[in-house]
Structures are given as C-alpha cells and as structure tokens.
N, C-alpha and C positions, 0 to 999 in steps of 0.2 A: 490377331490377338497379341503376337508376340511385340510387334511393333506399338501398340498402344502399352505395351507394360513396362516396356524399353523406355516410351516416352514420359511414361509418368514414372520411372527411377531416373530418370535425370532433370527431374521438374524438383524432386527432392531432394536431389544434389546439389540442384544451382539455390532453390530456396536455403539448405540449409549453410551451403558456404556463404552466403548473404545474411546469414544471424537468423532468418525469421524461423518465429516456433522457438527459440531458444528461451528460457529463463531471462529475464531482467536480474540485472544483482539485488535490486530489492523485493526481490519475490521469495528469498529464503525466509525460514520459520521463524518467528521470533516466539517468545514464551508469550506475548501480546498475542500476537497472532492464533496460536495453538489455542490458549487458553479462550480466546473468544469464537472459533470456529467451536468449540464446545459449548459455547455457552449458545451459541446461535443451532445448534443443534438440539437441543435440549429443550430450548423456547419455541421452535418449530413444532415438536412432538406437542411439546405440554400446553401454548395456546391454542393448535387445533384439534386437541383431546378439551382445554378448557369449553371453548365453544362448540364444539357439537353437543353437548349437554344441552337441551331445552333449558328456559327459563322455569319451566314448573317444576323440572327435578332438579332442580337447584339445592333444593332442603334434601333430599337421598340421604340416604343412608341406610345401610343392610340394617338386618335386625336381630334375622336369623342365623342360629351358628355363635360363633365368639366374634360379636361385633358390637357389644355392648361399648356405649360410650364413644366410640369413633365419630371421628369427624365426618362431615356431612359434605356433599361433594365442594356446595360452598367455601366451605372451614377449611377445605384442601384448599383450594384455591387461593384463598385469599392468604393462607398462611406460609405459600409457598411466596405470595407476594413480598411480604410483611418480613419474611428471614432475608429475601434477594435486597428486601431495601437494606436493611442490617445490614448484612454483610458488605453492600457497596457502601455504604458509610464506614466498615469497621478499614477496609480499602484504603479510602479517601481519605481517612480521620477527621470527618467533619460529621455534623449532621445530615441526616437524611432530606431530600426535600418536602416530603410530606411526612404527616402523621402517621407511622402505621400500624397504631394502635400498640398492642402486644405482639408475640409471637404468632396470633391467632388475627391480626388483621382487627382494622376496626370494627368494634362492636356494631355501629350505624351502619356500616354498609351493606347493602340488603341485595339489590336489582342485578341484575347479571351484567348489564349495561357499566353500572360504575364497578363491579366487581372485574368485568374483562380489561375497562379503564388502566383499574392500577397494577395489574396484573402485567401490561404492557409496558405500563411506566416503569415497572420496577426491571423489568429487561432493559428498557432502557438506560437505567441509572447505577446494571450490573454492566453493561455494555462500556459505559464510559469508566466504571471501577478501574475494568480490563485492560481497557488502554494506558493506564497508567503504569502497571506493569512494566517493568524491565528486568535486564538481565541484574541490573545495580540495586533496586531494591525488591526485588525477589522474595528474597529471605529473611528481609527487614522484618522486626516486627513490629505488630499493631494490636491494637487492644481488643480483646474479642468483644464480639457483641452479645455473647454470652456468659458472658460474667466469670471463666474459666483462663484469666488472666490474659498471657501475650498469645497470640500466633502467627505466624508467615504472611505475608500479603497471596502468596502462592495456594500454600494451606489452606485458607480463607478461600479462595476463588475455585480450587478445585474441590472445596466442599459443598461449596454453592451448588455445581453441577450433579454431584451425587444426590445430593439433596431434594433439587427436582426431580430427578429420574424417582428415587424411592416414593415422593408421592405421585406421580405419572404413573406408576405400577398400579398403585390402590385406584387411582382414576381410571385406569382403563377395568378394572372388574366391576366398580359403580357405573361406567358404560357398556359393559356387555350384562352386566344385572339388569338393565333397563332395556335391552337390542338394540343398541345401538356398537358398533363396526367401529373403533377408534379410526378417525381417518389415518395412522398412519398401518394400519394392517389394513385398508380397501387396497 
C-alpha cells in the first residue's frame, strides 16, 4: 500500500512540474466572466422551476391569504423575461430584439410553449449583454430601462440577477402550492 501511494505522489510531482492541472492565464475572473456565471446560475434554477409547472397551472395564483392581485405563475414568467430583455438592451444601448410588451411580457402570449420560448431568448440576449462587459466600461453609464435616469452597466446586470432570484422565490411557493418539488430542491 505504501508503495502505490509513493507512486501515485510522484505521478503528481512529475505531472505538476510539467504545468498540467495548472491554471491557464486566461482562466482568471473577469467581471464578464463572474457576472455571467451568475446569470447562468440564476437561469438554471428559474427555467427549471419555469417548466416544471404544467401547462394547466400556468394561470395559478394563490388566492388565499394576502395574494390579492399577484401575478399568476405565467405573469412571473413572462415578466421576468420581459425586464431581462430591458435590461440587455438598457446594456447594449440598442433595442431589444423582440417585443416584449411591458414590464409584464406580451399581452398575446398565452401557451407555456411560446412563454418558455422567450424566457430562453431573453437569457440569451442577458448572456450576450454580459459579455460586453468589461473592466473599461463597467461603470459607464447607460440609460435605464426604467425610466430612473442613468445607471452602471454593472448595476444594471447585477440587478438583472437579483431580480430573478426574487421572482424564483414567489415561483417556487406557486410550485409547492400545487406539489410540485422545485427541481432544484429534488
């Protein structure tokens, strides 16, 4: 036993004085980087708490209690979409590539199908916000998407991520309201 343990601490000697297992230089963090491993976190939890919801509870919403008026699991959904497209636009300083509606997501969109659709899109088009990101324009600012004058492109992106989480929260009790296990607590 001693001799196999002998050999495999000089299997990790000769490997490591050969580089391997080491860091690449470009594998350090960038504020690109950090900021998008959050947002790929984020989008993990919230599109498989999105779709485990059946399409028939789509319309949910408590009733009972002080939940008068709340959005409907849908309404979450889609409005979580609907600020991510914002906000990569507010980003980018361009327009968004689709419509999305209000703050509240197009009124037309109904089906869980086109609602998981843009739900996806819009990570995707918070994804490439992200990448734009640097250490140089950071702090720049940009026009918010709420009408609350300038903010940070930083500011901006790390509010995206809170942003989801606080409606991921309300979705996960409209999923245990119905028994349903968020997949990220199975």
């Amino acid at each position: 036993m001693q001799k196999i343990n002998w050999l495999f601490a000089a299997a990790l000697v000769v490997c490591a004085s050969l580089g391997w297992g080491q860091a690449k230089p470009d594998d350090h963090p960038t504020l690109t980087k950090v900021l998008d491993g959050r947002i790929s976190g984020v989008e993990n939890e919230f599109v498989s708490a999105a779709d485990a919801m059946p399409e028939d509870k789509y319309s949910f919403a408590p009733t009972s209690g002080e939940f008068k008026g709340v959005r409907t699991f849908a309404q979450q959904v889609k409005h979580v979409a609907a600020v991510n497209y914002m906000i990569g636009a507010s980003i980018l300083e361009e327009k968004p590539p689709v419509d999305p509606g209000s703050e509240n997501g197009p009124d037309t969109m109904t089906s869980k199908a086109d609602i998981m659709t843009f739900l996806k899109g819009s990570f995707g088009y918070l994804h490439k916000a992200a990448a734009t990101i640097n250490d140089q324009n950071a702090v720049g600012e940009v026009k918010s998407p709420f009408g609350s004058g300038k903010v940070t492109r930083i500011g901006i992106g790390m509010l995206a991520v809170g942003h989801c989480f606080d409606h991921y929260g309300q979705m996960v009790v409209y999923l245990r309201m119905n028994g349903i296990v968020p997949p990220a607590s199975r």
